[in-house]
N, CA, C and O atoms as a MOPAC input file, in Angstrom:
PM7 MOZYME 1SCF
protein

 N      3.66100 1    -9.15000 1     9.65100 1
 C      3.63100 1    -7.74500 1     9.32900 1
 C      2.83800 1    -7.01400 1    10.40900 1
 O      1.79600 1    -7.45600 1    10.89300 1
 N      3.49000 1    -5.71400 1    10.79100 1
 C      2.85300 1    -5.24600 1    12.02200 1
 C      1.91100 1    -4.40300 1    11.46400 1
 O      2.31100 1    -3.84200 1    10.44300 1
 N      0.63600 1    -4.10200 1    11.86000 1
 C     -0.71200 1    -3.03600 1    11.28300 1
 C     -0.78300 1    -2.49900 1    12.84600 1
 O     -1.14800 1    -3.00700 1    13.90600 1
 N     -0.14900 1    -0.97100 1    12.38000 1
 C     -0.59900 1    -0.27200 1    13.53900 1
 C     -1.63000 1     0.81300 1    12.87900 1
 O     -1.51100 1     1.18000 1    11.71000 1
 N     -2.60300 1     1.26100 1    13.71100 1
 C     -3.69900 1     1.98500 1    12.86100 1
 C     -3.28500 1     2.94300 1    13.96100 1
 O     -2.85900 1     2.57900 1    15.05700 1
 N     -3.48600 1     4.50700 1    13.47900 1
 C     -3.72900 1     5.52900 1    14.29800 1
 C     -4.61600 1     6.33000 1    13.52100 1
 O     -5.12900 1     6.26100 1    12.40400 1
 N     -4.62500 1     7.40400 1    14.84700 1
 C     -5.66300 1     8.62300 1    14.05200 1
 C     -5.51200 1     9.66700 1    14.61100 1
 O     -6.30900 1    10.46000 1    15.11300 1
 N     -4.23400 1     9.65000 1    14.49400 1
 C     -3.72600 1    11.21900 1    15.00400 1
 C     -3.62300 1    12.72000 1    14.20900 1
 O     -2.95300 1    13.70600 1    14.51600 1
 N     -4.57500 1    12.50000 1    13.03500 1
 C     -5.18700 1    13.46500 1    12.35400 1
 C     -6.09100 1    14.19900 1    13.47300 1
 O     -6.14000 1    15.33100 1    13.95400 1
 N     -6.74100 1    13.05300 1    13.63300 1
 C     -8.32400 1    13.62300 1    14.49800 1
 C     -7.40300 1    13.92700 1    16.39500 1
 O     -8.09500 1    13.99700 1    17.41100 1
 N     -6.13500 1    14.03100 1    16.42700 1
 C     -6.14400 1    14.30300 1    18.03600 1
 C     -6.74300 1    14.65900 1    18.63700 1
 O     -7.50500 1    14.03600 1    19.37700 1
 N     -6.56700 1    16.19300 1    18.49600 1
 C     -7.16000 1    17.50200 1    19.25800 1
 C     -8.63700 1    17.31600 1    19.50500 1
 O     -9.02300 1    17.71600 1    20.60400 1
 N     -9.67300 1    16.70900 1    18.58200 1
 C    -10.92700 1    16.46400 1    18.89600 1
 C    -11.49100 1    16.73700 1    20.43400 1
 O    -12.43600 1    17.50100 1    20.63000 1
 N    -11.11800 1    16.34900 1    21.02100 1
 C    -11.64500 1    16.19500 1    22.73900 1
 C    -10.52900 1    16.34000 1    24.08000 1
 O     -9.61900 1    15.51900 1    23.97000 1
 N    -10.46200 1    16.87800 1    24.83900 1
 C     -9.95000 1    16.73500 1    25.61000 1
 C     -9.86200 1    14.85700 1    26.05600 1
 O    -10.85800 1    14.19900 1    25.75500 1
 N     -9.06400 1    14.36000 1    26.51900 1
 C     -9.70800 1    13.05100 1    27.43700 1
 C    -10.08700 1    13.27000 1    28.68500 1
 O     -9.76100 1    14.12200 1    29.51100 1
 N    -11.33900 1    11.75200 1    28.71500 1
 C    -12.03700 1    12.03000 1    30.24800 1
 C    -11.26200 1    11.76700 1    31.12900 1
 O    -10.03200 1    11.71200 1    31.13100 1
 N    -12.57100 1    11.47000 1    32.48500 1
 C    -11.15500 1    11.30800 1    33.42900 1
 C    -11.11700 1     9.32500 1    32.98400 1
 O    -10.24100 1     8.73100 1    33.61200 1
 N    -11.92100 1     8.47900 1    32.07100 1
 C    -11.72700 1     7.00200 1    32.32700 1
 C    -10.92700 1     7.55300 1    31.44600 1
 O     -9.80200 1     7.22100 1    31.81700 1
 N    -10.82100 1     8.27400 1    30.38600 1
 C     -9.38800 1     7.76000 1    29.17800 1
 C     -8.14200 1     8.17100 1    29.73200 1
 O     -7.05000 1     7.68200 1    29.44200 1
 N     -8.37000 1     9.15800 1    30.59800 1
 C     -7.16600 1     9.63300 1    31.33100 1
 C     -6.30100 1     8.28600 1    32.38100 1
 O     -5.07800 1     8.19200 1    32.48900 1
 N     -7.23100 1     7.45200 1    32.98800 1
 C     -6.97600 1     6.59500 1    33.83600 1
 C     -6.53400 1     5.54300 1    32.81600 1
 O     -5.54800 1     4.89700 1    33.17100 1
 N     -7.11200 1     5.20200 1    31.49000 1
 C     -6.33200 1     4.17800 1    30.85600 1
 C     -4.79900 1     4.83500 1    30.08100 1
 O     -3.85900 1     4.26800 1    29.52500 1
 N     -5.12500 1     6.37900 1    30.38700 1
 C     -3.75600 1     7.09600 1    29.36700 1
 C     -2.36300 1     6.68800 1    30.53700 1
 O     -1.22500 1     6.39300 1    30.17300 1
 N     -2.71600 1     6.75300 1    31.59100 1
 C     -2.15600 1     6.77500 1    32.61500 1
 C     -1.04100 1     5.35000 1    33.22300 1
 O      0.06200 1     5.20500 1    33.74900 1
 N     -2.30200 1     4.44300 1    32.68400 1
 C     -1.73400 1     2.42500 1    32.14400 1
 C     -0.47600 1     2.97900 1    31.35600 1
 O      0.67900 1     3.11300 1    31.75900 1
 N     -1.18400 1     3.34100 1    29.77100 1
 C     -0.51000 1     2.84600 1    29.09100 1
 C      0.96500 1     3.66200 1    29.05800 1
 O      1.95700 1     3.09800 1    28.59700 1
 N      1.03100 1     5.14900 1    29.62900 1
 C      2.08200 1     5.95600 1    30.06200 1
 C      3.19700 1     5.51700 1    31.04500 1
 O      4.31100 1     6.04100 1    31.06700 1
 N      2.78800 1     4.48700 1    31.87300 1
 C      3.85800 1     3.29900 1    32.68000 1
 C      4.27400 1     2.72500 1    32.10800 1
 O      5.47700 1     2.76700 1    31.84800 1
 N      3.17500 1     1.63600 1    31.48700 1
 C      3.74100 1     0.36700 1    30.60500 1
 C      4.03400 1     0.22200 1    28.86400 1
 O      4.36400 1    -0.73100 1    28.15800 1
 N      3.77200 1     1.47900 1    28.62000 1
 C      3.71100 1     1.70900 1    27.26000 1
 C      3.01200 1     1.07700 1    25.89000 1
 O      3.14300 1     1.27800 1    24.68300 1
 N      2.42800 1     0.45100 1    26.48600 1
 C      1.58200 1    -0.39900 1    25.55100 1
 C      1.02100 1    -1.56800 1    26.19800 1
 O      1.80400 1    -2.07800 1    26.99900 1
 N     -0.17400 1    -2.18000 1    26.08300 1
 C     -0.60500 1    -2.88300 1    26.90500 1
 C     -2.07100 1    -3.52700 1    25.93100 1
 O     -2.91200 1    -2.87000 1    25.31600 1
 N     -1.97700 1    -4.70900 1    26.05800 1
 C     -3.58000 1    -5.31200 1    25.39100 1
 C     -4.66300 1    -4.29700 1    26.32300 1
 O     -4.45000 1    -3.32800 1    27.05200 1
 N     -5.85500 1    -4.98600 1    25.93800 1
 C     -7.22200 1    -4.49800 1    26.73300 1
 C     -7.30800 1    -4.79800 1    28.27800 1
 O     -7.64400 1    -4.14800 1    29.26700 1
 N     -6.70500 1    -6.48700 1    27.96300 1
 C     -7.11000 1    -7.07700 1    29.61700 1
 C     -5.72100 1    -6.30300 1    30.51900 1
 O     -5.79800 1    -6.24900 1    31.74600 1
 N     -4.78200 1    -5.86700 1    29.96900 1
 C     -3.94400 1    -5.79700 1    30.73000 1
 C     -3.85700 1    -4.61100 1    31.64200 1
 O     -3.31600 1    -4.45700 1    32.73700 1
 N     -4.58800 1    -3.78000 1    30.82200 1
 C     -5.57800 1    -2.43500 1    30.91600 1
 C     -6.47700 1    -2.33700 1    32.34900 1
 O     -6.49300 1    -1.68200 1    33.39100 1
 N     -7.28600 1    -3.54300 1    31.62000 1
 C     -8.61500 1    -3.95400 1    32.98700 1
 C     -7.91400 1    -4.01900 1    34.06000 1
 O     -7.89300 1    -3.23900 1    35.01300 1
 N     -7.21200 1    -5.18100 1    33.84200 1
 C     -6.94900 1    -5.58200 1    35.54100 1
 C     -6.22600 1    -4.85700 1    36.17400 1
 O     -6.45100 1    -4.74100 1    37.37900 1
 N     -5.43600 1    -4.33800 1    35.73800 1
 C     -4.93500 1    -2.87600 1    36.20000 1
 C     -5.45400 1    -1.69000 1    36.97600 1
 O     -5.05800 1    -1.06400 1    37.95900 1
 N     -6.76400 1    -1.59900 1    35.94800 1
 C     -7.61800 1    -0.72900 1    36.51800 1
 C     -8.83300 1    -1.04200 1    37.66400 1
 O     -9.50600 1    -0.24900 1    38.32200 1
 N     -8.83500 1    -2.67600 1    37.62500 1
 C     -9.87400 1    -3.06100 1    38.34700 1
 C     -9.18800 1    -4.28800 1    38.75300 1
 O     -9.45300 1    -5.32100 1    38.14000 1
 N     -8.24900 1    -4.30800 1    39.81000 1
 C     -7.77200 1    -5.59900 1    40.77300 1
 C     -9.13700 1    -6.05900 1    41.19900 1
 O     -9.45000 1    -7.16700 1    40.76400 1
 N     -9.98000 1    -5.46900 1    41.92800 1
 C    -11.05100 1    -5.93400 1    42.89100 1
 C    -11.99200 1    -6.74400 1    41.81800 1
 O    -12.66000 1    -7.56000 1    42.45400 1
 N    -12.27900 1    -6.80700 1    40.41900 1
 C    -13.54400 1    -6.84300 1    40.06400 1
 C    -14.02400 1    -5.45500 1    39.04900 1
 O    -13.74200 1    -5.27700 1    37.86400 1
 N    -14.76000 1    -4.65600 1    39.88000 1
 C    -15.03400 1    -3.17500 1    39.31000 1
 C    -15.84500 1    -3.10000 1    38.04300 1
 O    -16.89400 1    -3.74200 1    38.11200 1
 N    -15.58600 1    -2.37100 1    36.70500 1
 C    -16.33900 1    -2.42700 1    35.55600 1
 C    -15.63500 1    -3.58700 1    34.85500 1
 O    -14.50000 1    -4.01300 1    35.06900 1
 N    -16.68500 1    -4.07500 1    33.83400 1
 C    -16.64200 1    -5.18500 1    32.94900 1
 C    -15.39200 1    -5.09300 1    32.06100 1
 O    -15.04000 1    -3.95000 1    31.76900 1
 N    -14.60300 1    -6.21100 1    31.54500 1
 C    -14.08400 1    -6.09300 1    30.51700 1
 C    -14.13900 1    -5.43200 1    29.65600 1
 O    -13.19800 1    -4.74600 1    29.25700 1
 N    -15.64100 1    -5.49100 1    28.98900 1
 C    -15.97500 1    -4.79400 1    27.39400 1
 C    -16.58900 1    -3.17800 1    27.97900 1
 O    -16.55600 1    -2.24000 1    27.18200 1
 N    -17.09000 1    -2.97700 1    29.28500 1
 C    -16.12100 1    -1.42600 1    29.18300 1
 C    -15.04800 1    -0.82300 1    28.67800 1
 O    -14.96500 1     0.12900 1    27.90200 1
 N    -14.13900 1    -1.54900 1    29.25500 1
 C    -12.83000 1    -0.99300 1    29.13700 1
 C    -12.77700 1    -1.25300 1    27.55100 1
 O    -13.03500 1    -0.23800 1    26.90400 1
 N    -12.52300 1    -2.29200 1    26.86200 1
 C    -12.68200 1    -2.48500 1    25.88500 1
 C    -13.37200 1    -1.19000 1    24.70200 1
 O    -12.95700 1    -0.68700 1    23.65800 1
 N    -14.33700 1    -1.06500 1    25.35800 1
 C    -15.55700 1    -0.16700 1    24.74800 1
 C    -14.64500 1     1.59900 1    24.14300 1
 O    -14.46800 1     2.18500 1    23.07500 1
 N    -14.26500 1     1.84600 1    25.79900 1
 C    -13.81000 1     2.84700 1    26.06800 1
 C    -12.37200 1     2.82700 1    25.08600 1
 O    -12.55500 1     3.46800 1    24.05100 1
 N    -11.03000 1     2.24500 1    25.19200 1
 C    -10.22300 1     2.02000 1    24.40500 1
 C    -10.56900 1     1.84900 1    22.80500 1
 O     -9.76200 1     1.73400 1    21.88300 1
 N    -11.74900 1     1.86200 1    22.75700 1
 C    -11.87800 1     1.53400 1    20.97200 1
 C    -12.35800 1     2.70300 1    20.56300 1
 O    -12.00300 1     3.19200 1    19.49100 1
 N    -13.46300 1     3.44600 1    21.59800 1
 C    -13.33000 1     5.01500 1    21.74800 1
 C    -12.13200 1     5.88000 1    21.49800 1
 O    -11.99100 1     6.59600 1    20.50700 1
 N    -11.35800 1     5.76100 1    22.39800 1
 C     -9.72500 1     6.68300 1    22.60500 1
 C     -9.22200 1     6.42400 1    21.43600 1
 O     -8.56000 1     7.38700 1    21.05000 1
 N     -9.24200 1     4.99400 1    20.20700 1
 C     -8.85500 1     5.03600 1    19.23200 1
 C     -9.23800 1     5.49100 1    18.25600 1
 O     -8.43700 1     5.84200 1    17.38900 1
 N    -10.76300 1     5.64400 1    18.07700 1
 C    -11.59800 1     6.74500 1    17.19400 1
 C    -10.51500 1     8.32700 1    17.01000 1
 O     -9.85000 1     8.83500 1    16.10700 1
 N    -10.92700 1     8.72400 1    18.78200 1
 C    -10.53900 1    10.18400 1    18.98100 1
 C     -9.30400 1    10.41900 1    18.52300 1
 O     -9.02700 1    11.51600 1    18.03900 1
 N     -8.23000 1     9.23400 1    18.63100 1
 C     -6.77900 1     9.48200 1    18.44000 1
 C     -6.14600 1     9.61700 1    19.56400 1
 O     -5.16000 1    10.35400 1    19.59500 1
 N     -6.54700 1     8.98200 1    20.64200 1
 C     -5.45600 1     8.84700 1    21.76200 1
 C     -4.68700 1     7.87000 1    21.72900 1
 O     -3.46300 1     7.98900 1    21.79000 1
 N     -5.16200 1     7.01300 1    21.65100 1
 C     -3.92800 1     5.92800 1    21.28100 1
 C     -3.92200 1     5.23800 1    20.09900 1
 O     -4.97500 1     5.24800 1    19.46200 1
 N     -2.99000 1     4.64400 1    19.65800 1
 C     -2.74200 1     3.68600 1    18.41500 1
 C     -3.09200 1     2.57300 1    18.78800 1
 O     -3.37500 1     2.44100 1    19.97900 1
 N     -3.19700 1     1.20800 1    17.71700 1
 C     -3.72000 1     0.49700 1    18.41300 1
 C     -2.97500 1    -0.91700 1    17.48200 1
 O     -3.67800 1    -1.26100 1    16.53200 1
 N     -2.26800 1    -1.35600 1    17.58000 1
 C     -1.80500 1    -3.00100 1    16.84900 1
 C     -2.56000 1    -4.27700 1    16.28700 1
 O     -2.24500 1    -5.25500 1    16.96600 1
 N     -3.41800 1    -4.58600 1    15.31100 1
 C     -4.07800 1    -5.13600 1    15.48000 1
 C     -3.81000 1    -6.48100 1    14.24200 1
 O     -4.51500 1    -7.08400 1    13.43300 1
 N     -2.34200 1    -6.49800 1    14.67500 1
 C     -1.68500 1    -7.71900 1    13.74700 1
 C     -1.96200 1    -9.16100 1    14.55900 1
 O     -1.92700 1   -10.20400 1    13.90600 1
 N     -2.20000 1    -9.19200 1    15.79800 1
 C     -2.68000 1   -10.07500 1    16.49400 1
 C     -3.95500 1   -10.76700 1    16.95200 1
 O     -4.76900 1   -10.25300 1    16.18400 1
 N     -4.55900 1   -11.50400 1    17.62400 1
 C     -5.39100 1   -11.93800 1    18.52900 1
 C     -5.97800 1   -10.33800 1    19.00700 1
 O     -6.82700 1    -9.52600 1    18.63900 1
 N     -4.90100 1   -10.48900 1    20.09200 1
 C     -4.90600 1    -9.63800 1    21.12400 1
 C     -4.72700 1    -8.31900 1    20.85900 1
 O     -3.55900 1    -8.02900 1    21.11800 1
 N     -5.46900 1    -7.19600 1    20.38200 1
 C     -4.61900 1    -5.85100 1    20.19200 1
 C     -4.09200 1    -5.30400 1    20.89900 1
 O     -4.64100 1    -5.26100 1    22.00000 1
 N     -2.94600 1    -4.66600 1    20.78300 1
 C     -1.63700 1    -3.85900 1    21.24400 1
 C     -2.46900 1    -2.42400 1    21.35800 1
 O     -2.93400 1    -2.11600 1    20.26000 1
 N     -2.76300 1    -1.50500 1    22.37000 1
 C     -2.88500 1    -0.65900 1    22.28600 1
 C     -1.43500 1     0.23600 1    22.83600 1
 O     -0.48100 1    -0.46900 1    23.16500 1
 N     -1.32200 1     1.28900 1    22.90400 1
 C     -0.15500 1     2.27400 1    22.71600 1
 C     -0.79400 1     3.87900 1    22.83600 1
 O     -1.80300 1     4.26600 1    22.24500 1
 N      0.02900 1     4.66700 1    23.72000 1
 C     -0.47300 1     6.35200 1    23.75000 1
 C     -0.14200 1     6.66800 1    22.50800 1
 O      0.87300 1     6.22100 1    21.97500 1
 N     -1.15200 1     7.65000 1    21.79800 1
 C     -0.57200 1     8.40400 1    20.97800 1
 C      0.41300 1     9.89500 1    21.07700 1
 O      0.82100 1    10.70200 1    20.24200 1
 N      0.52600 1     9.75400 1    22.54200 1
 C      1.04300 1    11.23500 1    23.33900 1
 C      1.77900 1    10.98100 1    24.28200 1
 O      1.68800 1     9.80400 1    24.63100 1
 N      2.46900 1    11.57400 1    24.84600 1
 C      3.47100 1    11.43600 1    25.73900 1
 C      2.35100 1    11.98400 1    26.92800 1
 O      1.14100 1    12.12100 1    26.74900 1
 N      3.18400 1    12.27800 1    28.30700 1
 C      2.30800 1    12.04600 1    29.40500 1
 C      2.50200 1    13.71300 1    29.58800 1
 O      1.48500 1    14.36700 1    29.82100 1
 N      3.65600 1    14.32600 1    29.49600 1
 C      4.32300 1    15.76600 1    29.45200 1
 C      3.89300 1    16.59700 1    28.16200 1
 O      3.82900 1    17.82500 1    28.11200 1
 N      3.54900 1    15.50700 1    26.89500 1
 C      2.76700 1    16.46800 1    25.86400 1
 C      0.94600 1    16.78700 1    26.19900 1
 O      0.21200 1    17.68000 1    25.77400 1
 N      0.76000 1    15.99100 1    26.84000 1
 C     -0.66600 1    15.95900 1    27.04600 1
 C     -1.15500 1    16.85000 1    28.56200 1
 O     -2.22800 1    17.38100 1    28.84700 1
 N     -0.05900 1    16.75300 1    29.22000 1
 C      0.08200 1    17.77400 1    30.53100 1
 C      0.56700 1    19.22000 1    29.94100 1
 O      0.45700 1    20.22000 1    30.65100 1
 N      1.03200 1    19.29000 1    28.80400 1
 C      0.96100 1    20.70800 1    28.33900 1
 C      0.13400 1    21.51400 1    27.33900 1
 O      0.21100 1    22.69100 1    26.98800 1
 N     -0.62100 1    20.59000 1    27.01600 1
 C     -1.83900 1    20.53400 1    26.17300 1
 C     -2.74500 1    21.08200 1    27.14900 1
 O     -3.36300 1    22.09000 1    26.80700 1
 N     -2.94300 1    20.60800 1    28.30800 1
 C     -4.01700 1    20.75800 1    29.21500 1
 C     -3.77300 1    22.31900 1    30.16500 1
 O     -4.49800 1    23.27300 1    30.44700 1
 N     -2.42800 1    21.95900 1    30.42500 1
 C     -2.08200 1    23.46100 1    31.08800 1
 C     -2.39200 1    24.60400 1    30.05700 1
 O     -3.10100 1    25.56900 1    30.34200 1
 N     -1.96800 1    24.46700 1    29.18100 1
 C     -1.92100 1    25.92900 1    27.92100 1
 C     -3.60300 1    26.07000 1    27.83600 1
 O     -4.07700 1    27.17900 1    27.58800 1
 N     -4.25900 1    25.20800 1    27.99400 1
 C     -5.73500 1    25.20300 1    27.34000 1
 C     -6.51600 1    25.69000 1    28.92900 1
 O     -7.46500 1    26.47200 1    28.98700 1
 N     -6.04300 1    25.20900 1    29.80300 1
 C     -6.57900 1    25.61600 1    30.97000 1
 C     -6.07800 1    27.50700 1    30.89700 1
 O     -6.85600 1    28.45900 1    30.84300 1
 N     -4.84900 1    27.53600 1    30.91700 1
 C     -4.37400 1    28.95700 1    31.26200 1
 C     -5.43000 1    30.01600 1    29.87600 1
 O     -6.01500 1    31.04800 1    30.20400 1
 N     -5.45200 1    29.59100 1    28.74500 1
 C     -5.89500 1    30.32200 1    28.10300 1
 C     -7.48000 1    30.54800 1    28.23300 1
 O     -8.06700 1    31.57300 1    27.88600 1
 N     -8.16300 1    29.21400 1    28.89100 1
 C     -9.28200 1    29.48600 1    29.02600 1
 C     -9.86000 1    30.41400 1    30.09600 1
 O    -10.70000 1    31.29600 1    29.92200 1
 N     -9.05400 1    29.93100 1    31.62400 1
 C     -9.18600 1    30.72600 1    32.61800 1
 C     -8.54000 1    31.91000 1    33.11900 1
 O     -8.88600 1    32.72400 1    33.97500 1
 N     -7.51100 1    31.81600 1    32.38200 1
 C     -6.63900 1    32.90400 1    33.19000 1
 C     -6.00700 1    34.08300 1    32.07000 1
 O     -4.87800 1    34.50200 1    32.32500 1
 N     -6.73100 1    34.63400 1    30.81000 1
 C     -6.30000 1    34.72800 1    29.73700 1
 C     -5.04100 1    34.86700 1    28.77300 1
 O     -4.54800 1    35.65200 1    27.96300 1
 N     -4.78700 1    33.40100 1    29.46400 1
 C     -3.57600 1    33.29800 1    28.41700 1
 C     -2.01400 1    33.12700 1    29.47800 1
 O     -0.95100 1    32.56500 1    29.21100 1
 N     -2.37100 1    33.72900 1    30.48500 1
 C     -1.20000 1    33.56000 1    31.97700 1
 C     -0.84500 1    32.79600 1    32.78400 1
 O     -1.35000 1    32.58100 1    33.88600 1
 N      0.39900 1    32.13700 1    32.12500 1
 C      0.64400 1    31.09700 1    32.86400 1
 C      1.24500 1    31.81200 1    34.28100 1
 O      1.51500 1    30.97600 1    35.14400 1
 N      1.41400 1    32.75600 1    34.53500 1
 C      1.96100 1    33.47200 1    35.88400 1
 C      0.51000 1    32.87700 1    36.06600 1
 O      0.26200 1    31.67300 1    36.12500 1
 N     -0.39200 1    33.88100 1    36.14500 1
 C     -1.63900 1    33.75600 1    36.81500 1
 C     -2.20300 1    32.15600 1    37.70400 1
 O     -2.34300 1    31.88600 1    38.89700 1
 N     -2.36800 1    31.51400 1    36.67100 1
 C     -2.40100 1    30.21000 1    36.95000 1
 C     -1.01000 1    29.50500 1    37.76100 1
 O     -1.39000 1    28.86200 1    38.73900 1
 N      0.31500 1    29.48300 1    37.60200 1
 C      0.61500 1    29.55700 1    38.64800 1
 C      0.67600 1    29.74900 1    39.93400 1
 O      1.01600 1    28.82400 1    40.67200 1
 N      0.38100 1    30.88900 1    40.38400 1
 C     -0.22700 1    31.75200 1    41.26700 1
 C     -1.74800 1    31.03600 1    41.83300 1
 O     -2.40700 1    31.42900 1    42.79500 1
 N     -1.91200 1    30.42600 1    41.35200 1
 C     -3.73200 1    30.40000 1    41.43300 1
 C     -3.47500 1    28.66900 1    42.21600 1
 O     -3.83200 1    28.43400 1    43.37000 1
 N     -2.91000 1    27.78900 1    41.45400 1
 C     -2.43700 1    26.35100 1    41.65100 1
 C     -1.86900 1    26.58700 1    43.23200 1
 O     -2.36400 1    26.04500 1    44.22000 1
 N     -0.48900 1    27.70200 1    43.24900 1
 C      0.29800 1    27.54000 1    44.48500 1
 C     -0.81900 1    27.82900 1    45.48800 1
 O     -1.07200 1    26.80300 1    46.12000 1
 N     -1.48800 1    28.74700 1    45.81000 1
 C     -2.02800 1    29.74100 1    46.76400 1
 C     -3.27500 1    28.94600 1    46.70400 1
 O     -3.91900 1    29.18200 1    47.72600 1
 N     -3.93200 1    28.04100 1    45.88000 1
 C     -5.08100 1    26.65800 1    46.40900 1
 C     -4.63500 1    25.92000 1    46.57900 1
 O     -5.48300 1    25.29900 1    47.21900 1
 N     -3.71200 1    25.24200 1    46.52700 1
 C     -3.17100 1    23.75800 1    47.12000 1
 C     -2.65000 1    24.16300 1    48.65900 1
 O     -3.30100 1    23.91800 1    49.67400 1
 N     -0.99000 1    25.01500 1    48.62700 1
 C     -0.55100 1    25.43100 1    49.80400 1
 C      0.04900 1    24.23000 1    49.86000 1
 O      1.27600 1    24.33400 1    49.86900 1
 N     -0.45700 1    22.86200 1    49.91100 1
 C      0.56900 1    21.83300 1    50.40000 1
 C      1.86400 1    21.00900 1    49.21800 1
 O      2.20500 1    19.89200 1    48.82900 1
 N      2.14500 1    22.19700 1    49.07800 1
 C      4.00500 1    22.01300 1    48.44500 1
 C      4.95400 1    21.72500 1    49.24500 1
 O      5.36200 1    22.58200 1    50.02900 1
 N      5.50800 1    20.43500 1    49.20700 1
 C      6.45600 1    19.56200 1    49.61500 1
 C      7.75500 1    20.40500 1    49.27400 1
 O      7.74100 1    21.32100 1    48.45200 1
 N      9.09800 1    19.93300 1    50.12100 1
 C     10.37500 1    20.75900 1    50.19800 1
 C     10.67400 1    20.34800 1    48.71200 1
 O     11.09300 1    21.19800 1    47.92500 1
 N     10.48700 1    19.19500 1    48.36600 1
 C     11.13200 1    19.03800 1    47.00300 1
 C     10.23100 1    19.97500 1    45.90300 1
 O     10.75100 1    20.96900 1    45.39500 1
 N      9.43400 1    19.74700 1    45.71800 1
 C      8.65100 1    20.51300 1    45.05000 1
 C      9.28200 1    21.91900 1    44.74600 1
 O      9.64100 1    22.50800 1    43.72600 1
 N      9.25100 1    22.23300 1    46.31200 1
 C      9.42800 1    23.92900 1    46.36900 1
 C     10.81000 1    24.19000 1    45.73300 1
 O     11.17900 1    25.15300 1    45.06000 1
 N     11.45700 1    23.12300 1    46.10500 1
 C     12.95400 1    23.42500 1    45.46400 1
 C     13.07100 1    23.81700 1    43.72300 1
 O     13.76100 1    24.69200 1    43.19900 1
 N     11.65800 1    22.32900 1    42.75000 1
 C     11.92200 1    22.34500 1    42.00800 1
 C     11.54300 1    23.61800 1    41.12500 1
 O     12.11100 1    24.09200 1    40.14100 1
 N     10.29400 1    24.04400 1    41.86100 1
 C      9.58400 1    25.60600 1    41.81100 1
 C     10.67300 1    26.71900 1    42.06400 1
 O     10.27700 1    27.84000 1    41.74400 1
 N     11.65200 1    26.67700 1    42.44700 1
 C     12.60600 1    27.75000 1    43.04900 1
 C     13.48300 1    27.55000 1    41.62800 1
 O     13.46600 1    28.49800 1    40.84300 1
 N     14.32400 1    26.22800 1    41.23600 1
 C     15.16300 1    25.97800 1    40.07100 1
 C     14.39800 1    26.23800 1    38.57400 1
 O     14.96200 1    26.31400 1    37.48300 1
 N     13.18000 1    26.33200 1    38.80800 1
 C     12.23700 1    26.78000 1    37.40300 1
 C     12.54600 1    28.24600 1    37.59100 1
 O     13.31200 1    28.69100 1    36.73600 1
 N     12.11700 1    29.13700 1    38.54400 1
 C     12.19000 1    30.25900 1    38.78900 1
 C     13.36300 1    30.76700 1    38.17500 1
 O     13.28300 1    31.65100 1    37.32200 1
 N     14.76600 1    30.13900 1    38.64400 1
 C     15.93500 1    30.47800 1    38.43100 1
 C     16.70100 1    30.77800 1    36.90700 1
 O     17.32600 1    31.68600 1    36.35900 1
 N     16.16800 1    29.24200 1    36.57800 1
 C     16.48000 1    29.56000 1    35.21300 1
 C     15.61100 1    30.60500 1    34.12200 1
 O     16.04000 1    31.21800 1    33.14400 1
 N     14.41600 1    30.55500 1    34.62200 1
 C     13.57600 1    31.50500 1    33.97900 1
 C     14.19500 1    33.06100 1    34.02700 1
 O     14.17700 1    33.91300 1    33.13800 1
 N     14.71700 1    33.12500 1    35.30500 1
 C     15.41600 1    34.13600 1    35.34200 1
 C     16.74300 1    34.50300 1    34.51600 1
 O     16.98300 1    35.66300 1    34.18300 1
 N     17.35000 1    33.72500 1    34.29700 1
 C     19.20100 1    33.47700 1    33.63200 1
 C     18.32800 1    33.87200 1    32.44500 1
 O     18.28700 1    35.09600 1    32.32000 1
 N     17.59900 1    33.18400 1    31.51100 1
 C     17.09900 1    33.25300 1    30.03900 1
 C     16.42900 1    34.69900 1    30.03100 1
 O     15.73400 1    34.92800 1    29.04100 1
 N     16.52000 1    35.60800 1    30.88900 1
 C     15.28800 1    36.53300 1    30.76200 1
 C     16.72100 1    37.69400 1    30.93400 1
 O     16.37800 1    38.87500 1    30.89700 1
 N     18.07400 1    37.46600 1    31.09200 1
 C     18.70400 1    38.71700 1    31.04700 1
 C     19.06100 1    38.86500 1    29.94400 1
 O     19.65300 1    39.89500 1    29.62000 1

């Protein structure tokens, strides 16, 4: 019998840091992944301890970032979010905090500090534009 525990009541609680972000980031490739599979991932060379990572993942499961399997040995951890729900979580919360509420603004703000937008990019920035435009007559 599979016991998956979540706690996606408590999501919203916290933004994630940048380590839960780096393990959100694992498990957003591989979609689920034990602890060690996590580590070594994150630390080929050596780097922080096992029961960091460990530590930290049992954290993210408190907050409700990920679910976690614990019908096994080994627990199954799993995102509780997609990688595009949590990148729009962050944009909307950024735009509303800094820019009140404007995602033009912040647009604007991203293009004109970076500057280094690739042809593809720009293209895909031009085909957002476009359709934004078609929906807006």
């Amino acid at each position: 019998m599979t016991q998956l525990t979540s706690n996606k009541a408590k999501r919203r609680i916290a933004r994630p840091t940048a380590g839960e972000l780096a393990i959100l980031r694992v498990l957003w490739e591989r979609s689920e992944c034990t602890v060690r599979d996590v580590h070594e991932q994150l630390n080929p060379n050596g780097g922080n301890s096992y029961t960091t990572t460990l530590k930290l993942m049992q954290i993210m499961h408190q907050k409700g970032l990920v679910e976690r399997n614990d019908s096994q040995r080994a627990h199954i951890y799993k995102p509780c979010c997609s990688r595009k729900d949590e990148q729009q979580a962050f944009v909307s919360e950024l735009a509303n905090r800094l820019f009140n509420g404007s995602a033009t603004r912040l647009a604007l703000q991203a293009l004109g500090q970076t500057g280094d937008v690739n042809p593809e990019e720009l293209a895909e920035i031009k085909q957002l534009i476009e359709k934004l435009e078609k929906s807006s007559e």
